[in-house]
BAKEGU-942679 format. One record per residue (C-alpha): residue number from 0; residue in one letter; y, x, z. Coordinates in nm, 2 decimals. Layout:
! BAKEGU-942679
{NUM, A, {Y, X, Z}};
...
***
This chain:
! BAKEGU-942679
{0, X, {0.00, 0.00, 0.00}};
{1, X, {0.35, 0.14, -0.13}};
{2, X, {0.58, 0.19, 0.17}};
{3, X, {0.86, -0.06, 0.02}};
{4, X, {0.56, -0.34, 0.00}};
{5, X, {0.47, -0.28, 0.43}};
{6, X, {0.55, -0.61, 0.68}};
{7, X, {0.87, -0.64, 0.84}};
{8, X, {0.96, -0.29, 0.59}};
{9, X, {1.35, -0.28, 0.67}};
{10, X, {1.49, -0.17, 0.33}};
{11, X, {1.82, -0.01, 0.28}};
{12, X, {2.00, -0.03, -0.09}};
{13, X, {2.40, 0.05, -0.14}};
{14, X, {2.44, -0.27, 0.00}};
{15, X, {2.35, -0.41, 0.34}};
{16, X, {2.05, -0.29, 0.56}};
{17, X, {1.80, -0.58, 0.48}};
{18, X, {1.46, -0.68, 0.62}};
{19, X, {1.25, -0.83, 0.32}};
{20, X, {1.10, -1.13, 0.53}};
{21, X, {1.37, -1.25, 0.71}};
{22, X, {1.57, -1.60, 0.59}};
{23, X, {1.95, -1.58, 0.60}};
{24, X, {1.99, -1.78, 0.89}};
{25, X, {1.76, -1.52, 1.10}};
{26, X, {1.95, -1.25, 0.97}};
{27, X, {2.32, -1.43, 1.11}};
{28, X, {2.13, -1.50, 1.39}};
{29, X, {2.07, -1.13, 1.47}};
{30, X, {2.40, -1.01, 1.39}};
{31, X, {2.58, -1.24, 1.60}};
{32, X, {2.36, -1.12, 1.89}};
{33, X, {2.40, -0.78, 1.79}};
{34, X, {2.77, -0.82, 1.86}};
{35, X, {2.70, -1.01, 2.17}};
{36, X, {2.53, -0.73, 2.32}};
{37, X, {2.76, -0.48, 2.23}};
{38, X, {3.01, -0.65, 2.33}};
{39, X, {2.86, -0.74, 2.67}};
{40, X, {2.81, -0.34, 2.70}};
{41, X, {3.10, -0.30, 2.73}};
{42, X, {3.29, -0.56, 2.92}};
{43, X, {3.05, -0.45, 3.19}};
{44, X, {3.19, -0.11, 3.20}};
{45, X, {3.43, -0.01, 3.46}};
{46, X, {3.70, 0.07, 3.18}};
{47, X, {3.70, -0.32, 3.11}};
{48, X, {3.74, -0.45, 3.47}};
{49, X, {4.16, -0.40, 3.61}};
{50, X, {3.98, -0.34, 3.92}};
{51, X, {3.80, -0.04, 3.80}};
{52, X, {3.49, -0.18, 3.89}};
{53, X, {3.17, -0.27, 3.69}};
{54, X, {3.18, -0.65, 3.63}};
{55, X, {2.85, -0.81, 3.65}};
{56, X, {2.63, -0.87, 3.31}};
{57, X, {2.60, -1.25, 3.35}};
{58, X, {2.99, -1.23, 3.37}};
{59, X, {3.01, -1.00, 3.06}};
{60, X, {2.73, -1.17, 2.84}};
{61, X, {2.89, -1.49, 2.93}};
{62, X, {3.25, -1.36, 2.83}};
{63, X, {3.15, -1.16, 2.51}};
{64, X, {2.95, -1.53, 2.42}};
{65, X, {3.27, -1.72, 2.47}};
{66, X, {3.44, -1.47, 2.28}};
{67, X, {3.23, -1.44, 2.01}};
{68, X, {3.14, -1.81, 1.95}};
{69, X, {3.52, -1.83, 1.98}};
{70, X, {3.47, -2.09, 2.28}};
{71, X, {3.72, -2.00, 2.56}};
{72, X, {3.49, -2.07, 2.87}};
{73, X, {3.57, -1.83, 3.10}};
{74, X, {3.41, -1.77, 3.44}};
{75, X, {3.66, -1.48, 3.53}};
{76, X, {4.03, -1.50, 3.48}};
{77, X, {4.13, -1.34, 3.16}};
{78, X, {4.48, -1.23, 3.23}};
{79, X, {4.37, -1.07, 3.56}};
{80, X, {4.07, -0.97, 3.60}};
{81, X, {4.03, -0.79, 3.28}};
{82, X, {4.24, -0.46, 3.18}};
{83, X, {4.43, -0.36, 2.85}};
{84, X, {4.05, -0.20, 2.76}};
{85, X, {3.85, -0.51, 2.86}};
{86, X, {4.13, -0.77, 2.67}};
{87, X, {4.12, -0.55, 2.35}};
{88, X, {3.73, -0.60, 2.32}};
{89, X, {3.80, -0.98, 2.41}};
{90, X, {4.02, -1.00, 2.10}};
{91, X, {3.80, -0.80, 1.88}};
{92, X, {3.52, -1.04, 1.96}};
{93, X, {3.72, -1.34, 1.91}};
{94, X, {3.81, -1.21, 1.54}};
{95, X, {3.46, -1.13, 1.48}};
{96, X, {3.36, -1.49, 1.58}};
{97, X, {3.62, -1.66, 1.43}};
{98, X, {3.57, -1.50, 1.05}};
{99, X, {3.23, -1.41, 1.08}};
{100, X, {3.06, -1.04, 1.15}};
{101, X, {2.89, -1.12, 0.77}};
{102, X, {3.25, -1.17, 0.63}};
{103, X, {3.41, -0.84, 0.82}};
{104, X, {3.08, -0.61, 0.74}};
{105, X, {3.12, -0.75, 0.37}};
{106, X, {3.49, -0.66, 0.36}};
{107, X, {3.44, -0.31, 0.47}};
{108, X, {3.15, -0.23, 0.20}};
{109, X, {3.41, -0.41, -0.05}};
{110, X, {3.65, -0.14, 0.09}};
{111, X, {3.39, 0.13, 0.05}};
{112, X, {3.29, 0.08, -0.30}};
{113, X, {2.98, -0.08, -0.25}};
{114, X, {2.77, -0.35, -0.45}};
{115, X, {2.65, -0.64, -0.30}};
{116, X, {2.35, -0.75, -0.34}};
{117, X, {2.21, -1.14, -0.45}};
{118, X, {2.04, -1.09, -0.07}};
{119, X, {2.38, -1.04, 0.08}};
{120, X, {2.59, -1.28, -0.10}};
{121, X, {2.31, -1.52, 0.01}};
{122, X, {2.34, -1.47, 0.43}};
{123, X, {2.74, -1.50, 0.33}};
{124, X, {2.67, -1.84, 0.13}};
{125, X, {2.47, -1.95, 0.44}};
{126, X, {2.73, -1.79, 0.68}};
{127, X, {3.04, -1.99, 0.50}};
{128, X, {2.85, -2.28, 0.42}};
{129, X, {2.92, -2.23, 0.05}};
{130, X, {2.78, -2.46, -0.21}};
{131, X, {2.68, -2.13, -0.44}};
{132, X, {2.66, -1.76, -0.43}};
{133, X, {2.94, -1.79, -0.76}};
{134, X, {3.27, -1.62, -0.66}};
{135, X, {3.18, -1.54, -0.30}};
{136, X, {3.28, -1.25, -0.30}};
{137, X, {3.63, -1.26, -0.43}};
{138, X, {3.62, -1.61, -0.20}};
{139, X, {3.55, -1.39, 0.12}};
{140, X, {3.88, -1.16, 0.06}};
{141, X, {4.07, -1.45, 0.01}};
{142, X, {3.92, -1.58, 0.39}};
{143, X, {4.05, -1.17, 0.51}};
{144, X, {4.38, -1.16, 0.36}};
{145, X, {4.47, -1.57, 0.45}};
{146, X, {4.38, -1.48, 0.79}};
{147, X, {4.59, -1.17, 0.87}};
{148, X, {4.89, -1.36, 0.69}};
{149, X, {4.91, -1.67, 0.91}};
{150, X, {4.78, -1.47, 1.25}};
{151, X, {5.10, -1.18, 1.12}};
{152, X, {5.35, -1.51, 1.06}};
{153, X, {5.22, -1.71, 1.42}};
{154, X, {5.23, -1.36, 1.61}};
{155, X, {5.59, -1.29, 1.47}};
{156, X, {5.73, -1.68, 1.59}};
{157, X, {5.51, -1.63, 1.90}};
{158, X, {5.73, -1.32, 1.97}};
{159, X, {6.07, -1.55, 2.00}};
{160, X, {5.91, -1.73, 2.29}};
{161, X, {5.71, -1.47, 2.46}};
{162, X, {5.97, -1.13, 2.45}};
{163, X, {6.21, -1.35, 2.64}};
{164, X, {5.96, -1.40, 2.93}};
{165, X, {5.73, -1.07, 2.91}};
{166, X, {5.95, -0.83, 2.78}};
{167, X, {5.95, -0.65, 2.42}};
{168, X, {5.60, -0.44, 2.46}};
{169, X, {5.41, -0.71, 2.63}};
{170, X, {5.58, -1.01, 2.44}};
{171, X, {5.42, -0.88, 2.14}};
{172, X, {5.10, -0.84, 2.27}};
{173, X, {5.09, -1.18, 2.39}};
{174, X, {5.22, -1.30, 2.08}};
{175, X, {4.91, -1.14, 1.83}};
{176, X, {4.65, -1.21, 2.15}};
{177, X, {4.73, -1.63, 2.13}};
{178, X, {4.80, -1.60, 1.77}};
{179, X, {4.48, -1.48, 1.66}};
{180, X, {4.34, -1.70, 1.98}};
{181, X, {4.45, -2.00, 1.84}};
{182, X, {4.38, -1.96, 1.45}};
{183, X, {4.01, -1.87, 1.56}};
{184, X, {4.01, -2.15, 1.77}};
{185, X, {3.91, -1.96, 2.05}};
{186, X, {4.08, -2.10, 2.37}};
{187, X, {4.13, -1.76, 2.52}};
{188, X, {4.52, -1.71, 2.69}};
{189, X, {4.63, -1.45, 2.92}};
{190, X, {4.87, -1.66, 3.07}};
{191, X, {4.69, -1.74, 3.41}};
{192, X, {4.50, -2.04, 3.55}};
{193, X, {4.73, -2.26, 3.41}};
{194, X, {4.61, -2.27, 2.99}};
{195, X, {4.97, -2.31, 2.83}};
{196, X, {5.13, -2.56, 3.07}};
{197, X, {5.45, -2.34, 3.11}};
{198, X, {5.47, -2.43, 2.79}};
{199, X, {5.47, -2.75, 2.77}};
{200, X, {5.82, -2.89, 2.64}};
{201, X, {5.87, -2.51, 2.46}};
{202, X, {5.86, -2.62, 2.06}};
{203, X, {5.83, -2.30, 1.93}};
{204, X, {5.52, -2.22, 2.13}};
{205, X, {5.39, -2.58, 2.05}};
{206, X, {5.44, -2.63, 1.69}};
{207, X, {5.33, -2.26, 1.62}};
{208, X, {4.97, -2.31, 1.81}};
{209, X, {4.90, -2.63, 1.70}};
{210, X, {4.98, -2.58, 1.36}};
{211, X, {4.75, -2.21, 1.35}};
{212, X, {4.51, -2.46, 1.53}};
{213, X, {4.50, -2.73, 1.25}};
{214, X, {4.48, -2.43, 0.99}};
{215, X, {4.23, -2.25, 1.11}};
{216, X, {4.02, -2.51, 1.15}};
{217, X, {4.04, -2.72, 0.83}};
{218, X, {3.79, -2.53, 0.66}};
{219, X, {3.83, -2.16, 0.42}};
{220, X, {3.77, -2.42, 0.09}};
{221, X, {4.07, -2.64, 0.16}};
{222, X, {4.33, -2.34, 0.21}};
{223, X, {4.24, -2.25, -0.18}};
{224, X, {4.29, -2.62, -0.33}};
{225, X, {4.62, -2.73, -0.08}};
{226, X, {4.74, -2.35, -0.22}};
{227, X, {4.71, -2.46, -0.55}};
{228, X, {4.84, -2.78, -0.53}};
{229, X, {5.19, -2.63, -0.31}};
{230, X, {5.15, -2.35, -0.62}};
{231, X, {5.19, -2.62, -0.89}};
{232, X, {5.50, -2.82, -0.68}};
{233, X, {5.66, -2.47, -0.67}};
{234, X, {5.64, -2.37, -1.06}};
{235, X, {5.70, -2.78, -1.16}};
{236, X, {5.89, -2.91, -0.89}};
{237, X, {6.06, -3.17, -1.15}};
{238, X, {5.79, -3.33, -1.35}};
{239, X, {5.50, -3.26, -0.99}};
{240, X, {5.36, -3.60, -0.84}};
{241, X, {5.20, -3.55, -0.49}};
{242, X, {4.94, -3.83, -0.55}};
{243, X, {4.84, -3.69, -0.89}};
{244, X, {4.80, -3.35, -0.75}};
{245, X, {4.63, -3.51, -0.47}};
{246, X, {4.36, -3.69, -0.67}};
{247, X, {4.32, -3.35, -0.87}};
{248, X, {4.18, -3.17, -0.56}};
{249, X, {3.81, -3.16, -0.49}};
{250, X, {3.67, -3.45, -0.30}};
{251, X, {3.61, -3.20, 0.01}};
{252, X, {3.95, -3.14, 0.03}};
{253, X, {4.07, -3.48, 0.06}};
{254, X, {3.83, -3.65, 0.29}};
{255, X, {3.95, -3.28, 0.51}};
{256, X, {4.29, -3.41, 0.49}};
{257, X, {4.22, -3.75, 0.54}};
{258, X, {3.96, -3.72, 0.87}};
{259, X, {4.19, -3.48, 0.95}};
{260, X, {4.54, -3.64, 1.00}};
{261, X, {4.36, -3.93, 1.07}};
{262, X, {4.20, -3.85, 1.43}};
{263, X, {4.49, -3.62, 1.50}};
{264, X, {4.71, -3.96, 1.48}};
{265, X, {4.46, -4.17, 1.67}};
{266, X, {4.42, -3.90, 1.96}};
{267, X, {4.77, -3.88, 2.00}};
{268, X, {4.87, -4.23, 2.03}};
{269, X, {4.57, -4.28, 2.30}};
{270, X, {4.66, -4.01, 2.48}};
{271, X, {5.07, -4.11, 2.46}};
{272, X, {5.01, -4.43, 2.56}};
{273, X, {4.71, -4.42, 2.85}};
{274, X, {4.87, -4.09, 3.02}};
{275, X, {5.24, -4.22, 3.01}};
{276, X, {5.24, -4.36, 3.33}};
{277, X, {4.96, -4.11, 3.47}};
{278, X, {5.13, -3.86, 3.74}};
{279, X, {4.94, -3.58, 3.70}};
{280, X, {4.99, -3.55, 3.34}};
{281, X, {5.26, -3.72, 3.12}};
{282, X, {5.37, -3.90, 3.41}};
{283, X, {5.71, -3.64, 3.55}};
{284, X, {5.76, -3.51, 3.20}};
{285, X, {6.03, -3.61, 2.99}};
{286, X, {6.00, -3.81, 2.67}};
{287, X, {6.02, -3.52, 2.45}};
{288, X, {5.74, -3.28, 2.64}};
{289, X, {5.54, -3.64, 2.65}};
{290, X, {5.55, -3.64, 2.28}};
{291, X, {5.43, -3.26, 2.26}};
{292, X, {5.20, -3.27, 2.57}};
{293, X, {5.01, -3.57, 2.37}};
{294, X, {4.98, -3.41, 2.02}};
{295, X, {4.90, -3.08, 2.20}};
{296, X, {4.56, -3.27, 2.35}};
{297, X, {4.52, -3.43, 2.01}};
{298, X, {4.48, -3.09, 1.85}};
{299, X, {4.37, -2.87, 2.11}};
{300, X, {4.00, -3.08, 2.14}};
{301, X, {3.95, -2.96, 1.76}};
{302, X, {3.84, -2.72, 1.88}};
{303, X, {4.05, -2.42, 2.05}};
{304, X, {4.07, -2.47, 2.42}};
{305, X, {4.37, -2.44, 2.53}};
{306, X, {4.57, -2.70, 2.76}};
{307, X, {4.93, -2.78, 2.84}};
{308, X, {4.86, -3.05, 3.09}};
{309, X, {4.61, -3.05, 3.40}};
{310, X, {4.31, -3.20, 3.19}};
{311, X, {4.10, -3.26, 3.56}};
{312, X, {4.40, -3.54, 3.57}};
{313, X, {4.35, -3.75, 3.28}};
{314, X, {4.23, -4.08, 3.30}};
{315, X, {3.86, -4.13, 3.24}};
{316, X, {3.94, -4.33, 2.88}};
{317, X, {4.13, -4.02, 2.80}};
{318, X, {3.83, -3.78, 2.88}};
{319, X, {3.66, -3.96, 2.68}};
{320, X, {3.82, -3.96, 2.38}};
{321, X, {3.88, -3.58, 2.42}};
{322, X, {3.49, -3.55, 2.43}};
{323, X, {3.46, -3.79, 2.11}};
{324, X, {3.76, -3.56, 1.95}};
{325, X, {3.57, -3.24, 2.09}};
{326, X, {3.22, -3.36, 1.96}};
{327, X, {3.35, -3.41, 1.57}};
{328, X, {3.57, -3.05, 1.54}};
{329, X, {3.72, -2.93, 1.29}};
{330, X, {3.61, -2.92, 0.94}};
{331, X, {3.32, -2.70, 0.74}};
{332, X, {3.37, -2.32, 0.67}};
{333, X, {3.66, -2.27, 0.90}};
{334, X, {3.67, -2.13, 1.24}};
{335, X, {3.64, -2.38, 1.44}};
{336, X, {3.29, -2.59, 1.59}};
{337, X, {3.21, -2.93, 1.64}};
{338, X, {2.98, -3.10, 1.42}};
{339, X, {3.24, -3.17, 1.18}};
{340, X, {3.52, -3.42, 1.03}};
{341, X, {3.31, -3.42, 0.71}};
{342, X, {2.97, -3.47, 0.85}};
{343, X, {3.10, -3.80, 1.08}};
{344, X, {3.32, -3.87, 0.70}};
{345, X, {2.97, -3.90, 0.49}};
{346, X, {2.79, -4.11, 0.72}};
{347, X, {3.09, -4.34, 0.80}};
{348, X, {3.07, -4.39, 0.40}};
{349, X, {2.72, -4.44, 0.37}};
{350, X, {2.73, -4.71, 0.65}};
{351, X, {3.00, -4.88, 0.47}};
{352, X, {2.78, -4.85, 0.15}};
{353, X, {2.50, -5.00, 0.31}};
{354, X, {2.70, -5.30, 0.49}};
{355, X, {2.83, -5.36, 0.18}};
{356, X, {2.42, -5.36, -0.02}};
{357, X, {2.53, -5.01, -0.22}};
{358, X, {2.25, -4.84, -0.31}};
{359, X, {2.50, -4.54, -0.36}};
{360, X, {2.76, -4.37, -0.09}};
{361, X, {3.08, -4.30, -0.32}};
{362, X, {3.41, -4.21, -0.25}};
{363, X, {3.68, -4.11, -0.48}};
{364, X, {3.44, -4.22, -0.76}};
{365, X, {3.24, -3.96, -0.70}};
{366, X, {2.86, -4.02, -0.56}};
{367, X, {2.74, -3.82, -0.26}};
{368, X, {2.40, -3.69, -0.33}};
{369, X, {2.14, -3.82, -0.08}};
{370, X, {2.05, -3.42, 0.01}};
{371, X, {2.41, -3.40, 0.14}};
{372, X, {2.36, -3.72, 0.37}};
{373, X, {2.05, -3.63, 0.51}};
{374, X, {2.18, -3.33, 0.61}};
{375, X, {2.44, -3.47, 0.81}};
{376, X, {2.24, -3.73, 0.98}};
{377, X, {2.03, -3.43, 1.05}};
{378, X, {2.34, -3.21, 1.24}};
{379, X, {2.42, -3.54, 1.43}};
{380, X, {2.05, -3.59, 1.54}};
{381, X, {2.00, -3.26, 1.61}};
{382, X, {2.34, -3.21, 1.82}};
{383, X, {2.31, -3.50, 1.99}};
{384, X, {1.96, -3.43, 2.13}};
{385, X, {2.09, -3.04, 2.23}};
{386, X, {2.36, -3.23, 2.44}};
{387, X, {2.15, -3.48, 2.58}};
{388, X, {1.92, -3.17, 2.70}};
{389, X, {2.16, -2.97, 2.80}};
{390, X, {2.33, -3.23, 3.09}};
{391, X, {1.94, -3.31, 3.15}};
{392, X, {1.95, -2.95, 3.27}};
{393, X, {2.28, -2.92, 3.42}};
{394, X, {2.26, -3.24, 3.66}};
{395, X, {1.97, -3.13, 3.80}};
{396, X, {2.10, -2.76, 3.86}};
{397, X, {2.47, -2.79, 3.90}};
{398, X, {2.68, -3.07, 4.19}};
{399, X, {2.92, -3.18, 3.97}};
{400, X, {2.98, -3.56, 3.84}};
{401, X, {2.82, -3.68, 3.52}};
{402, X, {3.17, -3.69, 3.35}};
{403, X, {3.22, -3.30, 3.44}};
{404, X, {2.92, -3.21, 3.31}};
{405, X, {2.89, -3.39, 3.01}};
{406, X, {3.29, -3.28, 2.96}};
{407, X, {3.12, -2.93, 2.99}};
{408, X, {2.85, -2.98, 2.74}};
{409, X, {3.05, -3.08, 2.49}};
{410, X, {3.31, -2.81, 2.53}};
{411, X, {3.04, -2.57, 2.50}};
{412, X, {2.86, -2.69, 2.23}};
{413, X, {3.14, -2.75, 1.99}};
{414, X, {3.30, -2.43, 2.10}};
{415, X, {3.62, -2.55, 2.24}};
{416, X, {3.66, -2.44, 2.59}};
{417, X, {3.87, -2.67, 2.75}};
{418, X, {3.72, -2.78, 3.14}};
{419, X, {3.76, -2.99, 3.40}};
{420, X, {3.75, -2.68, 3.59}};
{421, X, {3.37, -2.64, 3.71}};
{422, X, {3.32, -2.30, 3.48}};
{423, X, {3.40, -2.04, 3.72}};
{424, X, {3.15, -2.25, 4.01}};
{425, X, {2.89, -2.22, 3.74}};
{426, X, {2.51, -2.13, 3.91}};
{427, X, {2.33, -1.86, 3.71}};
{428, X, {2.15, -2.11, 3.60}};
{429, X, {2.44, -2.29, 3.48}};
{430, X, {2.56, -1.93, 3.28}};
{431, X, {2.29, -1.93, 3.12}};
{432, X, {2.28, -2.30, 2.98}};
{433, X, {2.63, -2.28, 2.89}};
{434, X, {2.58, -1.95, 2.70}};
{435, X, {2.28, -2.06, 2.47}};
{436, X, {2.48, -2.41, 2.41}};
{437, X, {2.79, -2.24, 2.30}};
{438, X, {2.55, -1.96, 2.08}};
{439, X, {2.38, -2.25, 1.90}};
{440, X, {2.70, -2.47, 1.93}};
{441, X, {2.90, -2.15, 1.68}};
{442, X, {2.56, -2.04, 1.44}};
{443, X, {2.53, -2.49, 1.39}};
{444, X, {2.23, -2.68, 1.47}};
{445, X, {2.07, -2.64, 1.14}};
{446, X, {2.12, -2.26, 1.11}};
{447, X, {1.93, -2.24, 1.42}};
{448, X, {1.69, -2.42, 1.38}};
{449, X, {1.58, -2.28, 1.02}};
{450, X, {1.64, -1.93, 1.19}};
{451, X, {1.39, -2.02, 1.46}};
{452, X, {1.13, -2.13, 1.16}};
{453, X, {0.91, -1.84, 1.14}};
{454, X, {0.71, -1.99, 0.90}};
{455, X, {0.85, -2.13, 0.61}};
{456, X, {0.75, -2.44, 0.42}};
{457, X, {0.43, -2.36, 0.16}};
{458, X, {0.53, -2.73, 0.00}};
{459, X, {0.78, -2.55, -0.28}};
{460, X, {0.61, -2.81, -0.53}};
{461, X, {0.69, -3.13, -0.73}};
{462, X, {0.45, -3.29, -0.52}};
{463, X, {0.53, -3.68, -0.44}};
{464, X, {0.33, -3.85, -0.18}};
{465, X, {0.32, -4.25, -0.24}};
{466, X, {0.62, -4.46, -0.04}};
{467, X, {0.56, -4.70, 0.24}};
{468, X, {0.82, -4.89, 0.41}};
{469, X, {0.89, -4.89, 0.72}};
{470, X, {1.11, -5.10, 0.91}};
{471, X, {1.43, -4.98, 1.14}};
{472, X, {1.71, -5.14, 1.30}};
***
């Protein structure tokens, strides 16, 4: 037997180091954990700690996963328990996660000269949830240089509302730390306990996170057709028709925009008009911090994290719409989790098909293919049983109420990192749970569960088995 034909023979070609057996999914999989343990290395070092002192690895592996998985649970406080060593790895963990390690690792052999293989472009199809392996390439240095330009233009407004409180050095630092934070949809702040409430009737520091929130998470796909579309206003302003140009862009796009602005509309006018009154939220502010305190916890749940009102305060109505606006996300391909906008946005269609006797789902005048529906119902099925599991586990280890816990479970699965504030009272246990939600919560529920397929399915064939009904409902 030739060497190249062994097992599990890891190859290595001027591309990527590849093992010949593996499926794409196993393969992300791996190099997510790769950078989880590295970065969980290190955070345990003294260096990382401002106390000089080794922090403990449940800690560090629980950090780096929040990191990584762009999440923003925290067990430790970020801004003081962590030095100028230990926030640096933070951040470089929270970029990682938020574009993807396949996505920087492809980058750098771009930069080196190297070729890509049909292998490689494959674990980036399955890492960007791309349709095809056409142009994903040239779409991948598109993700890396949109990325640096709106974290460069949020960090450079940041810098108008943090130099006047921190001072130039540590203004700026603040201002790239939440900027990237917040287009990553990671969560992560170094203000203090308190998430962003200082902030809270600031509009510079509101409009600027909310709108690198909204951005970052609407999905890698949408950036290139809404581009287009502000391209062709700008070269044709005279004879340009928004609803024309509208209609031009691919469905994707539009149901993006639609889900989009729709639940960012419905979350804001629940949460103005329950919390008005409430005390410990909108209740002292004034109208114009009301108005930005409720769009802030529209967006925020979508999923980055942060928090400029005391979120253990809220109303239980509110909590739960956060969950519901937690639980969908963002949109596919972007940085943020959840199962997405588009996934709830296909089978809200194909209910409507079916009330209405369609044998079809459309939308747009377009047909959704039946592989694309199943899929979804697959995510929800899949994510919903994970959660279910996971507050199985957590009632019977943790003390907390069901509404904490399931207000956890969420925020860890669709990797936002907002918290009633149980996180840091956490059991090992607990840790543990948390960590392998927000982990499968980042990779998606399909990823991991094709990743965890050792064997793959012999049944390539045309073969049809006969159809028998059966009845649901």
């Amino acid at each position: 037997m030739k060497q190249s034909e062994a097992p599990g023979f890891i190859k290595v070609k001027r591309g990527f180091i590849q093992r010949q057996n593996l499926h794409p999914a196993q393969i992300l999989v791996g190099g997510f954990l790769i950078v989880i343990l590295l970065g969980t290395l290190l955070l345990s070092l003294p260096i990382s700690a401002a106390n000089g002192e080794a922090t403990s690895l449940i800690d560090a592996l629980f950090t780096t996963t929040s990191a990584v998985c762009v999440t923003g649970l925290t067990v430790v406080n970020t801004s003081m328990h962590w030095s100028s060593f230990g926030k640096t790895v933070i951040l470089f963990c929270i970029q990682i996660g938020g574009l993807g390690f396949m996505t920087l690792v492809s980058m750098l052999f771009i930069v080196l000269g190297k070729r890509i293989t049909l292998k490689n472009r494959l674990i980036m199809q399955e890492a960007l949830n791309f349709n095809t392996t056409a142009g994903i390439v040239r779409f991948t240095t598109h993700i890396v240089k949109g990325t640096l330009l709106v974290e460069g233009i949020g960090a450079f407004l940041l810098c108008f509302a943090f130099i006047p409180d921190y001072g130039f050095i540590k203004g700026i630092i603040y201002s790239i730390f939440h900027s990237i934070s917040a287009f990553c949809n990671a969560g992560f702040d170094l203000i203090g306990t308190r998430s962003l409430t200082p902030y809270v009737g600031n509009s510079i520091v509101n409009l600027v996170i909310m709108s690198l929130i909204v951005v970052g998470g609407l999905g890698f796909s949408v950036w290139i057709d809404t581009y287009k579309m502000i391209r062709g206003k700008l070269k044709a302003p005279k004879h340009f028709k928004w609803k024309q140009a509208f209609n031009k862009m691919s469905v994707h796009t539009r149901l993006v925009w639609i889900l989009t602005i729709s639940l960012l509309l419905i979350g804001f006018i629940v949460i103005f008009v329950l919390e008005y009154k409430n005390p410990g939220t909108l209740g002292p502010l004034t109208f114009k911090e009301k108005v930005y305190a409720a769009m802030f916890q529209s967006v925020s749940p979508r999923t980055a994290g942060f928090n400029t009102v005391d979120l253990a305060s809220l109303t239980d109505t509110s909590k739960l719409v956060t969950i519901l606006l937690m639980f969908i996300g963002g949109s596919p391909a972007g940085t943020a989790g959840g199962i997405k906008t588009v996934t709830v946005g296909v089978l809200m269609l194909c209910a409507i098909s079916t009330i209405r006797g369609n044998e079809q789902t459309t939308v747009f005048k377009r047909r959704i293919p039946l592989q694309i529906i199943t899929r979804a119902l697959t995510i929800i099925m899949i994510s919903v049983m994970v959660v279910f599991t996971v507050v199985g586990v957590l009632s019977l280890s943790e003390d907390f109420t069901f509404m904490e816990i399931l207000f956890e479970t969420i925020s860890a699965f669709a990797t936002v990192g907002t918290t009633l504030g149980i996180t840091p009272l956490l059991s090992i246990t607990g840790k543990i749970t948390i960590i392998i939600v927000m982990f499968i919560g980042r990779l998606g529920p399909i990823t991991m569960a094709m990743a965890l397929m050792v064997r793959q399915s012999k049944n390539k064939g045309n073969i049809q088995y006969p159809e028998e009904k059966v009845m649901v409902g």
